[in-house]
DRENPA-3360 file (N, C-alpha, C; in nm, 2 decimals, always signed):
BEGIN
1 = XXXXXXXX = +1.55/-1.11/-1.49/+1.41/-1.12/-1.51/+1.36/-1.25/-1.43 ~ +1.24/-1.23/-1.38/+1.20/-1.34/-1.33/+1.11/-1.44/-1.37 ~ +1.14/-1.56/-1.31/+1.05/-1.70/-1.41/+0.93/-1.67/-1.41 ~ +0.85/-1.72/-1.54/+0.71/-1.61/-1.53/+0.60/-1.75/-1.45 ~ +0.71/-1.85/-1.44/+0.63/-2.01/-1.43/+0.56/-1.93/-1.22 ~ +0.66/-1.82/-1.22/+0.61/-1.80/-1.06/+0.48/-1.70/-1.04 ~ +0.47/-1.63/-1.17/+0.32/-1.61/-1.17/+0.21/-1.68/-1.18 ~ +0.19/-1.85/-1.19/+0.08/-1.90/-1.19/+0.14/-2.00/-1.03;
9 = XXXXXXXX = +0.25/-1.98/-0.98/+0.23/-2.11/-0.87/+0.28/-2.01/-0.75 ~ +0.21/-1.97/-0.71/+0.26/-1.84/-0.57/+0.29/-1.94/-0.48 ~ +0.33/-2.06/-0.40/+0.39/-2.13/-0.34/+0.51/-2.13/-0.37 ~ +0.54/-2.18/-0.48/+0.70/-2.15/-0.56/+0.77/-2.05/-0.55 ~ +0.69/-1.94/-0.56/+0.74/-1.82/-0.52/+0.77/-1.76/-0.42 ~ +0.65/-1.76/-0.32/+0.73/-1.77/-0.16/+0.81/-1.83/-0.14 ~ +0.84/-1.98/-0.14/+0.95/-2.07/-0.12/+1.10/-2.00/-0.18 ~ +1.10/-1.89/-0.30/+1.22/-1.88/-0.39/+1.28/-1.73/-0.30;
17 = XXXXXXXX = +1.14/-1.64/-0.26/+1.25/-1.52/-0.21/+1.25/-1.57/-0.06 ~ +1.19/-1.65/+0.00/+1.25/-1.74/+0.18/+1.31/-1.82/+0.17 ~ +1.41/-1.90/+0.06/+1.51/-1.95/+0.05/+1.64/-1.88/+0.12 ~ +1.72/-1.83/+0.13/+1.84/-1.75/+0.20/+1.77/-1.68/+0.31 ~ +1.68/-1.67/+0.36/+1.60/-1.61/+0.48/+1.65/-1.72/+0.59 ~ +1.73/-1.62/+0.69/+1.77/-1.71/+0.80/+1.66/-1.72/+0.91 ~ +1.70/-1.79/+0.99/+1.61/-1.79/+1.14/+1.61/-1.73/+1.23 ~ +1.51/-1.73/+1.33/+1.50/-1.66/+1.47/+1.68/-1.68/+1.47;
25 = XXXXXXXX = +1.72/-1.82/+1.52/+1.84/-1.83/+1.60/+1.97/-1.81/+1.47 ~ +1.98/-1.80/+1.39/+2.06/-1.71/+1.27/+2.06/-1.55/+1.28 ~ +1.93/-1.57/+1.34/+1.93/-1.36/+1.29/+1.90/-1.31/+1.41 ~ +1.94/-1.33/+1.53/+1.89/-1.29/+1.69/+1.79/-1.32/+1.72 ~ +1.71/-1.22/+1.75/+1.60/-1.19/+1.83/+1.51/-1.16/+1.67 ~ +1.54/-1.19/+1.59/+1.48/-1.14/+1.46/+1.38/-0.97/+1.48 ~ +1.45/-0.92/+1.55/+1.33/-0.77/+1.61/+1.44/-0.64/+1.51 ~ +1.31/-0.59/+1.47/+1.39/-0.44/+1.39/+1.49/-0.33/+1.53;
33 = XXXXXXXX = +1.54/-0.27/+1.43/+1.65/-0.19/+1.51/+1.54/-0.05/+1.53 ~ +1.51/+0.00/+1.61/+1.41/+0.17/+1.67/+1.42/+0.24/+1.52 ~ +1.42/+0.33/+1.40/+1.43/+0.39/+1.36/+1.47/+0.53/+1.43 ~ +1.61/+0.55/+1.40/+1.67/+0.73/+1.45/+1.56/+0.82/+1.40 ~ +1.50/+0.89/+1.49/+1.42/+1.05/+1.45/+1.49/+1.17/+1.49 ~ +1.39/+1.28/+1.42/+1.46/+1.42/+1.47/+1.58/+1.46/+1.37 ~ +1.62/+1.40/+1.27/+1.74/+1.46/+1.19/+1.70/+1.55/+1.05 ~ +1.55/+1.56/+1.05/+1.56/+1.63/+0.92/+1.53/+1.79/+0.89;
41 = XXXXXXXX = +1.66/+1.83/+0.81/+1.69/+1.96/+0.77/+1.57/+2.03/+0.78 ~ +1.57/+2.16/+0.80/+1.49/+2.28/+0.84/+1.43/+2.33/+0.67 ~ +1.53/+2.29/+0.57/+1.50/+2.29/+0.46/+1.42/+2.22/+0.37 ~ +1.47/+2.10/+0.44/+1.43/+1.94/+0.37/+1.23/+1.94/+0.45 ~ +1.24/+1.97/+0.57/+1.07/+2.01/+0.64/+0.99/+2.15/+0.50 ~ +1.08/+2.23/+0.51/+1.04/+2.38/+0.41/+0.93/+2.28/+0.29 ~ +0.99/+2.18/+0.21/+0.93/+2.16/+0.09/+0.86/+2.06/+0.10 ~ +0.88/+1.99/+0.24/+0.75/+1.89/+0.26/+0.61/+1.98/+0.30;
49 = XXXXXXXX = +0.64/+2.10/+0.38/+0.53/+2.22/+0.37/+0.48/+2.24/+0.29 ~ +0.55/+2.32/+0.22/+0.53/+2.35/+0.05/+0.42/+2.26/-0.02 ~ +0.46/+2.14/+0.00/+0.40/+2.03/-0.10/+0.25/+2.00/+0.00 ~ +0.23/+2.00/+0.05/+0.12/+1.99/+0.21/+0.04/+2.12/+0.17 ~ +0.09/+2.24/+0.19/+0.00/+2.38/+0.14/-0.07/+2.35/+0.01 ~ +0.03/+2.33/-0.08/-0.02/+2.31/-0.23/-0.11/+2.23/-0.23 ~ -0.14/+2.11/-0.19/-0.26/+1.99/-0.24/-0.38/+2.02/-0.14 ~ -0.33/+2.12/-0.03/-0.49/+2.14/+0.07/-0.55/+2.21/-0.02;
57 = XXXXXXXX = -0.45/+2.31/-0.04/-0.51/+2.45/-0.11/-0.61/+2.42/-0.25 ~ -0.57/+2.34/-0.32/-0.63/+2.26/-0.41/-0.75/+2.20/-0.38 ~ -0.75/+2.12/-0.24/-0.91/+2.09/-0.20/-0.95/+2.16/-0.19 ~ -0.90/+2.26/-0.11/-1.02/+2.37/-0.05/-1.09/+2.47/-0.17 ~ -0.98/+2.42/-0.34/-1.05/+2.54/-0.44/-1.15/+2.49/-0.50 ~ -1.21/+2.33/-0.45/-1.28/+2.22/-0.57/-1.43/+2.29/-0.52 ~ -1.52/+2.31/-0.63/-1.63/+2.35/-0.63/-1.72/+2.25/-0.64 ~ -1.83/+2.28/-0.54/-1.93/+2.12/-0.54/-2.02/+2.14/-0.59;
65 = XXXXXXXX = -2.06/+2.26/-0.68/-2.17/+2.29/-0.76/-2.28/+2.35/-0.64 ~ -2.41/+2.32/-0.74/-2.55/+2.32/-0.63/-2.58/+2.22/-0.55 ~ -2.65/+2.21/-0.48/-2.70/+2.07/-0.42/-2.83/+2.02/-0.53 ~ -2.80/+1.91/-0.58/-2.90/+1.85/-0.61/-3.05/+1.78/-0.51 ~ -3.16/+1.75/-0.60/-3.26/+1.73/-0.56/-3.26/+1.55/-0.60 ~ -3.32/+1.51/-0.44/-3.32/+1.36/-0.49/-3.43/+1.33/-0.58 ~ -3.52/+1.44/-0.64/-3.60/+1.36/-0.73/-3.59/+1.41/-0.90 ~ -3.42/+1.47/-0.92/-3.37/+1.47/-0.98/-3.29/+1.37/-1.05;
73 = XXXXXXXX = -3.24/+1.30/-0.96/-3.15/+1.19/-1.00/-3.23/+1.06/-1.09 ~ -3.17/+1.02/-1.18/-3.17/+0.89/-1.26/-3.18/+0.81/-1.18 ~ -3.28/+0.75/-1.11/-3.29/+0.62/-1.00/-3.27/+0.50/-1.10 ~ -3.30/+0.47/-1.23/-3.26/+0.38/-1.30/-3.42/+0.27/-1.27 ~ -3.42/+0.14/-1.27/-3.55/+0.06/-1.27/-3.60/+0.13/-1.13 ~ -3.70/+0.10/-1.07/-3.76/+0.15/-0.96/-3.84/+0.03/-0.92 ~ -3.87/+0.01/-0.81/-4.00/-0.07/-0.73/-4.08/+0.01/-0.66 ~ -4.16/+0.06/-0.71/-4.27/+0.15/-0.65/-4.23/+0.23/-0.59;
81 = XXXXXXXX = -4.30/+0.29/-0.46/-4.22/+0.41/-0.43/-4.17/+0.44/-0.37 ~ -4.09/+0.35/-0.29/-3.96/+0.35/-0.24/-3.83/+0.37/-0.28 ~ -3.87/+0.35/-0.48/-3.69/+0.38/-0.54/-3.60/+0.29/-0.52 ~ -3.65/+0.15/-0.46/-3.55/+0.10/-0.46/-3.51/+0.05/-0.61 ~ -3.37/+0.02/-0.61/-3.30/-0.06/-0.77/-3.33/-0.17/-0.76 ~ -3.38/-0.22/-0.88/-3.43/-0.38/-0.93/-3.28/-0.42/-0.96 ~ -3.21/-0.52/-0.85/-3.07/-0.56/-0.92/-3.13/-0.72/-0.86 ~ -3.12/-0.77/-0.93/-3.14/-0.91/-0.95/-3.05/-1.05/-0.90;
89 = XXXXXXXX = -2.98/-1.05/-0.83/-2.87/-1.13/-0.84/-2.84/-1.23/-0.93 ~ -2.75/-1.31/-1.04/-2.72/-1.43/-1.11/-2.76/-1.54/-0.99 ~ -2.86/-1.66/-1.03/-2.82/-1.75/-0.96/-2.69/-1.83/-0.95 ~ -2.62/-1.92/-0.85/-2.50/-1.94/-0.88/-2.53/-2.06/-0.96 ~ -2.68/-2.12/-1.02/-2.66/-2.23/-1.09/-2.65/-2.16/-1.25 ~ -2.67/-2.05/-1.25/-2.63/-2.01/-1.37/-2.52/-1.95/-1.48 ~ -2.50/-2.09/-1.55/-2.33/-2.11/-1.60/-2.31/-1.95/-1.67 ~ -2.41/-1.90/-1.70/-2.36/-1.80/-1.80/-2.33/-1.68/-1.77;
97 = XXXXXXXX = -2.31/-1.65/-1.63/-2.22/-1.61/-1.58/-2.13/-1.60/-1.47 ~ -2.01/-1.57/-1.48/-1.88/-1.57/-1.43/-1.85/-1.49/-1.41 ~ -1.73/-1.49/-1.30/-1.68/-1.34/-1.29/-1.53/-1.32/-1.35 ~ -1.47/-1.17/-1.39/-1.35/-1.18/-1.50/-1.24/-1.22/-1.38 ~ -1.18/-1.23/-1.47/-1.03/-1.27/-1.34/-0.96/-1.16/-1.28 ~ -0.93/-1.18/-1.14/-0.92/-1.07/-1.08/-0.73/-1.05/-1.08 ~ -0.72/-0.95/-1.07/-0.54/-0.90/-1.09/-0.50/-0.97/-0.97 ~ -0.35/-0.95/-0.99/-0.30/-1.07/-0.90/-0.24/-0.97/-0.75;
105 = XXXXXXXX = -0.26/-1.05/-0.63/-0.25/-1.02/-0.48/-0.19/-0.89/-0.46 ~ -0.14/-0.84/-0.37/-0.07/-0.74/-0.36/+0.05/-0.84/-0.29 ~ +0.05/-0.94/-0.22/+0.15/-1.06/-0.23/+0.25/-1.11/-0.37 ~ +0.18/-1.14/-0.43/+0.24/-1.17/-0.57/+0.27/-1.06/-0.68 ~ +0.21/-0.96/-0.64/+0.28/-0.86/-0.73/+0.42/-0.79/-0.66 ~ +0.41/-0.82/-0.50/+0.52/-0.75/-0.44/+0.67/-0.82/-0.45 ~ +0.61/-1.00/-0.45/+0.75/-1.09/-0.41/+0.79/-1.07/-0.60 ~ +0.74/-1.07/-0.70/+0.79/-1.05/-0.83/+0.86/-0.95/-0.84;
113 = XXXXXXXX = +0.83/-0.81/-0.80/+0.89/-0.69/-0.79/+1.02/-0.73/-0.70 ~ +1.06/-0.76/-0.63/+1.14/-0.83/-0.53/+1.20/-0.91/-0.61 ~ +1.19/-1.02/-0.69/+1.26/-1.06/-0.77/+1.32/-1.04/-0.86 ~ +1.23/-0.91/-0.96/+1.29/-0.84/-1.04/+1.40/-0.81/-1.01 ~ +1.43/-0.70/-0.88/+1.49/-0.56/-0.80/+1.62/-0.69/-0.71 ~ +1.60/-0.82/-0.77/+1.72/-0.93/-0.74/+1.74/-0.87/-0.54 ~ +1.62/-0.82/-0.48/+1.58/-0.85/-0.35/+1.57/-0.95/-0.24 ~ +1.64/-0.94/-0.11/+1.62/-1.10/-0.07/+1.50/-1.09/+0.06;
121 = XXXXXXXX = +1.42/-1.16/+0.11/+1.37/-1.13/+0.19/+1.42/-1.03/+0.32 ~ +1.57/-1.08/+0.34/+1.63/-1.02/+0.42/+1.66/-0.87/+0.42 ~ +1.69/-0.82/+0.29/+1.68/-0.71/+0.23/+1.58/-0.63/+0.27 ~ +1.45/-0.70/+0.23/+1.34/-0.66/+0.22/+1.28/-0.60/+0.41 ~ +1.30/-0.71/+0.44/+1.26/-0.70/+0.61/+1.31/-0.58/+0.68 ~ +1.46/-0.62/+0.70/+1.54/-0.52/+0.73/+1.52/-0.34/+0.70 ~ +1.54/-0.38/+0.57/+1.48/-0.19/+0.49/+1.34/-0.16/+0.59 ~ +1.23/-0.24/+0.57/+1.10/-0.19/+0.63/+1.11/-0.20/+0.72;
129 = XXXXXXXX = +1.21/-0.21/+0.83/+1.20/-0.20/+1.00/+1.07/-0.29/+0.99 ~ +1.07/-0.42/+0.99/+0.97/-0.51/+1.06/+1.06/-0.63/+1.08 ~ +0.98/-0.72/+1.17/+1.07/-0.84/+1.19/+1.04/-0.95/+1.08 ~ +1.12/-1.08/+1.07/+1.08/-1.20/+1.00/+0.96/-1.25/+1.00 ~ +0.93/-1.27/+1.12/+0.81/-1.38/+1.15/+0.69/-1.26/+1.08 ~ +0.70/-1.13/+1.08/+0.59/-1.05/+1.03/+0.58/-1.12/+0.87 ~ +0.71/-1.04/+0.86/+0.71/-1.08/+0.65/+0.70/-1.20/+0.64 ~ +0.72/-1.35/+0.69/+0.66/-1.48/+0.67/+0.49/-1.45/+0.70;
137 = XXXXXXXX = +0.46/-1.44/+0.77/+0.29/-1.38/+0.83/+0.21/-1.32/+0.69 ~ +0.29/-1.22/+0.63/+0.22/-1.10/+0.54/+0.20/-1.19/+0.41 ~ +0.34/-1.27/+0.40/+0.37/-1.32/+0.24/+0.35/-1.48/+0.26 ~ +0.29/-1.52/+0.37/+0.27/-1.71/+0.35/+0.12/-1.69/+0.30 ~ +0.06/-1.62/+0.32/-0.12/-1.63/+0.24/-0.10/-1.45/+0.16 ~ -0.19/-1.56/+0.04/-0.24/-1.38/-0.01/-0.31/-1.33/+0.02 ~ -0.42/-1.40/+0.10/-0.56/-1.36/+0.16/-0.50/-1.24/+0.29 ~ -0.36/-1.21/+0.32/-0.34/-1.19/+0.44/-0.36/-1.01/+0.43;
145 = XXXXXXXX = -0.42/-0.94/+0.46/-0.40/-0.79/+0.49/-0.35/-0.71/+0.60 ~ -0.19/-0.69/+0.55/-0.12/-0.60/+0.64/-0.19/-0.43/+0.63 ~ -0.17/-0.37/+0.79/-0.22/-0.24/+0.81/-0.13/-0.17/+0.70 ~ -0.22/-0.04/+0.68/-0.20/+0.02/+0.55/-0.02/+0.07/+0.61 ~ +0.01/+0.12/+0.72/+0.15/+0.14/+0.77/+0.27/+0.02/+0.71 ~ +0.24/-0.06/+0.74/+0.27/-0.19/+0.74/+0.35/-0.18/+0.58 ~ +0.21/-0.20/+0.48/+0.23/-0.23/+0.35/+0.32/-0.10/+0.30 ~ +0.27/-0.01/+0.31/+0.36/+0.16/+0.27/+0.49/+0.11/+0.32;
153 = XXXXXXXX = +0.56/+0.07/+0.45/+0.68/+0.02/+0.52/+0.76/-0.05/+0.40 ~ +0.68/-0.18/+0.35/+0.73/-0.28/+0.25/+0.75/-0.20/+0.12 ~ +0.63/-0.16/+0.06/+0.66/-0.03/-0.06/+0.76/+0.02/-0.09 ~ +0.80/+0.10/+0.03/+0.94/+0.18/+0.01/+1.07/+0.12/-0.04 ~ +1.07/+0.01/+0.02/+1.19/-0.10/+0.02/+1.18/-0.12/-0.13 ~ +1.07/-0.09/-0.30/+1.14/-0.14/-0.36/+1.15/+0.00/-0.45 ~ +1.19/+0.12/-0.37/+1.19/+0.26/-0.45/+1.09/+0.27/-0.56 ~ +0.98/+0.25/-0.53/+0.86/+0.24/-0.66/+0.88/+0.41/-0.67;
161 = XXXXXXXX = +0.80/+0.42/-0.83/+0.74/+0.51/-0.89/+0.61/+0.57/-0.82 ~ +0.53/+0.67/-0.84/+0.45/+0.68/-0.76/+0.30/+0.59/-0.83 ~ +0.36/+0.54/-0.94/+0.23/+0.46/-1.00/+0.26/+0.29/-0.93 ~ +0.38/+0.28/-0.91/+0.36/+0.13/-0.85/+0.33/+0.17/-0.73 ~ +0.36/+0.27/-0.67/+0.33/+0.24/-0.51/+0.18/+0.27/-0.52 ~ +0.13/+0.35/-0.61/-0.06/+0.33/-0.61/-0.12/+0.21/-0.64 ~ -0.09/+0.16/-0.80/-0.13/+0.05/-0.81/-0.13/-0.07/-0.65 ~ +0.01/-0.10/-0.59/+0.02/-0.16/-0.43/-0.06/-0.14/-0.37;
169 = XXXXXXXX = -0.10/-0.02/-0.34/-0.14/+0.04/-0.29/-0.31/-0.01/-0.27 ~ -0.35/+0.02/-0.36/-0.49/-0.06/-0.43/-0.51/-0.22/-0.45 ~ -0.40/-0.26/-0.47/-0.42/-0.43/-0.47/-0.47/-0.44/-0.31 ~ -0.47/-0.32/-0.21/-0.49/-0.37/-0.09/-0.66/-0.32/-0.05 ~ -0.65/-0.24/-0.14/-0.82/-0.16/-0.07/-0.77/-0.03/-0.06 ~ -0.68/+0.04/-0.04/-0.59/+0.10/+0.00/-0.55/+0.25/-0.09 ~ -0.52/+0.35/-0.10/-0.50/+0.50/-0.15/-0.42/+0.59/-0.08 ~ -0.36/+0.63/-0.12/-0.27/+0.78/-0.07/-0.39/+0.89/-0.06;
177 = XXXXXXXX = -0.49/+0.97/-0.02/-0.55/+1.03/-0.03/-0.53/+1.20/+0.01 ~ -0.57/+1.33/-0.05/-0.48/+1.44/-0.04/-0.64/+1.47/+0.09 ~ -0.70/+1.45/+0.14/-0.71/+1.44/+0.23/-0.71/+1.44/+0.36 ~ -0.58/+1.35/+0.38/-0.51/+1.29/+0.47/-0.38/+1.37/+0.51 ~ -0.32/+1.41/+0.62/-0.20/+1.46/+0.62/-0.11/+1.34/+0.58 ~ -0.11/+1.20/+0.70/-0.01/+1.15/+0.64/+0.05/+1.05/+0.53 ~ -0.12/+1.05/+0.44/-0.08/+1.04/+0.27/-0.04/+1.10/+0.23 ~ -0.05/+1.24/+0.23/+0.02/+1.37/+0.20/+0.21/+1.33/+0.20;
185 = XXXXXXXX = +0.23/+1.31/+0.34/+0.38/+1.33/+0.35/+0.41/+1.19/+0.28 ~ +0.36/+1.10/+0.29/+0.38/+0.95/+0.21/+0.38/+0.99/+0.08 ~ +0.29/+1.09/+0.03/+0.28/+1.13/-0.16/+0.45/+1.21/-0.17 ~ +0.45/+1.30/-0.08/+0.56/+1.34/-0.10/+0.67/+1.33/-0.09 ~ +0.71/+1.21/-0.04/+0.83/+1.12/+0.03/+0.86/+1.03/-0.15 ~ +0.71/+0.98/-0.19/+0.76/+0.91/-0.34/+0.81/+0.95/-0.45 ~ +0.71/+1.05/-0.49/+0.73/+1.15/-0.55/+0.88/+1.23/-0.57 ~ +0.93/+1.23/-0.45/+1.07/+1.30/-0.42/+1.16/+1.18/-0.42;
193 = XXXXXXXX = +1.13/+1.09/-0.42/+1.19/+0.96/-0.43/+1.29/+0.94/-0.31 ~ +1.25/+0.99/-0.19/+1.26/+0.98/-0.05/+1.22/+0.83/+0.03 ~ +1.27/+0.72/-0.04/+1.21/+0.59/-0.01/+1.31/+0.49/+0.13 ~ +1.41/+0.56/+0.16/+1.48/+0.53/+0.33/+1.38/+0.54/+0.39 ~ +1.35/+0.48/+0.50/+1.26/+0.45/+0.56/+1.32/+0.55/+0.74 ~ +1.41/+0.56/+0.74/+1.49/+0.61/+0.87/+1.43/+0.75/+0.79 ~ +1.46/+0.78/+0.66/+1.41/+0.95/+0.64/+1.26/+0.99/+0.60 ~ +1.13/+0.87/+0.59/+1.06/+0.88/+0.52/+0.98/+0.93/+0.73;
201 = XXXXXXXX = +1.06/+0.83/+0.80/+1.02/+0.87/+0.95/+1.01/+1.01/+0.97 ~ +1.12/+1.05/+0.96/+1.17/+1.18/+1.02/+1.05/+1.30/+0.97 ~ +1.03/+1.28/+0.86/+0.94/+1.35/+0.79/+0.79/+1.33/+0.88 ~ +0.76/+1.24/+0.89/+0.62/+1.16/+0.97/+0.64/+1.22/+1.14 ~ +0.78/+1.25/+1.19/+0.78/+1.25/+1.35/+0.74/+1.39/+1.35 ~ +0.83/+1.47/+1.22/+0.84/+1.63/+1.27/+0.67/+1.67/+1.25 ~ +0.55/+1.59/+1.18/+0.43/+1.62/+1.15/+0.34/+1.57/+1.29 ~ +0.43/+1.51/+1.37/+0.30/+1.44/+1.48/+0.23/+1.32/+1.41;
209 = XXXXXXXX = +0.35/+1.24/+1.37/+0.21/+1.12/+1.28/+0.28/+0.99/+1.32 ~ +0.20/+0.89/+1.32/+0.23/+0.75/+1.34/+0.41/+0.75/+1.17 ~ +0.44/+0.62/+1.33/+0.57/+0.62/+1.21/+0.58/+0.48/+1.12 ~ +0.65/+0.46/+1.03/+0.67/+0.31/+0.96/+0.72/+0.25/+1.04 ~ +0.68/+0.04/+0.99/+0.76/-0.04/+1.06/+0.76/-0.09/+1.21 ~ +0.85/-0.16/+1.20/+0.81/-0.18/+1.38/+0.69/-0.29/+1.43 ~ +0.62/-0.26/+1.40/+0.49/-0.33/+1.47/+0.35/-0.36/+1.35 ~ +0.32/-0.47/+1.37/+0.17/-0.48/+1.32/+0.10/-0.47/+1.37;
% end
């Protein structure tokens, strides 16, 4: 279990999973190895279809009702007749109110999970085909926002559920969406608990889709 003293000092915490993290000149050229494509079973494709048919088919059965009339809608306060909303802003000199506390980074909820899962950065890198100097880059600021490829790449590495890889997911701005093909194959890679990154590819090549890793 991990020290919970590393949920209030995120310094500490980067410092604890880049501890045993070697260097450019320790770890080569610190550059990922290509990911192997092309090896996935004719069967193993079959039920990534399957699962692709089933969630379009589902959009395509959603009913959007009538079209509404905009002078049906609840506009809520109004300013004459333009409809605009009376929203007021708080001034900032006014103590009485604050905003609630917001949940913690998609940084600090990832290097915790990582600590949990007794993870080492190296681990971590390596699994997501990216290089060092990326994962020092992603995880030295929380402010930092890796491309949604990028962050799904790191995801995999700690075999989440399909509820941590959403919640991640969302700490970033971020969604699997069944409108998307390659959320689609990303839903169905978790879900199947298909989290190798060499086979989460292969799935992504045989579709025509950008692959994990590699590059920011």
């Amino acid at each position: 279990m991990h020290d919970r003293t590393y949920e209030s000092n995120y310094p500490a915490l980067f410092a604890e999973v880049m501890r045993e993290c070697p260097t450019d000149e320790q770890n080569g050229d610190g550059k990922p190895t290509p990911p192997p494509i092309g090896h996935t079973s004719p069967e193993a494709l079959a039920g990534l279809r399957s699962f692709i048919e089933e969630h379009t088919q589902r959009v395509s059965d959603v009913s959007f009702g009538e079209p509404v009339c905009a002078d049906d809608l609840d506009w809520g306060p109004v300013c004459g007749e333009r409809r605009q909303i009376c929203m007021s802003p708080p001034s900032r000199r006014d103590k009485r109110f604050s905003l609630p506390p917001l949940k913690p980074s998609f940084q600090k909820q990832f290097l915790l999970k990582m600590i949990e899962r007794d993870m080492t950065a190296v681990n971590c890198y390596t699994r997501a085909n990216i290089d060092r100097k990326l994962f020092s880059k992603i995880f030295s600021s929380e402010t930092y926002k890796p491309r949604k490829e990028t962050a799904i790449a790191l995801i995999m590495t700690l075999s989440p559920s399909e509820s941590e890889a959403d919640e991640l997911l969302k700490s970033l701005g971020y969604c699997l969406s069944e409108s998307n093909l390659f959320d689609l194959v990303i839903r169905y890679c978790v879900k199947n608990k298909i989290h190798d990154l060499f086979a989460v590819n292969d799935y992504l090549y045989e579709m025509d889709l950008p692959l994990l890793g590699s590059c920011e």
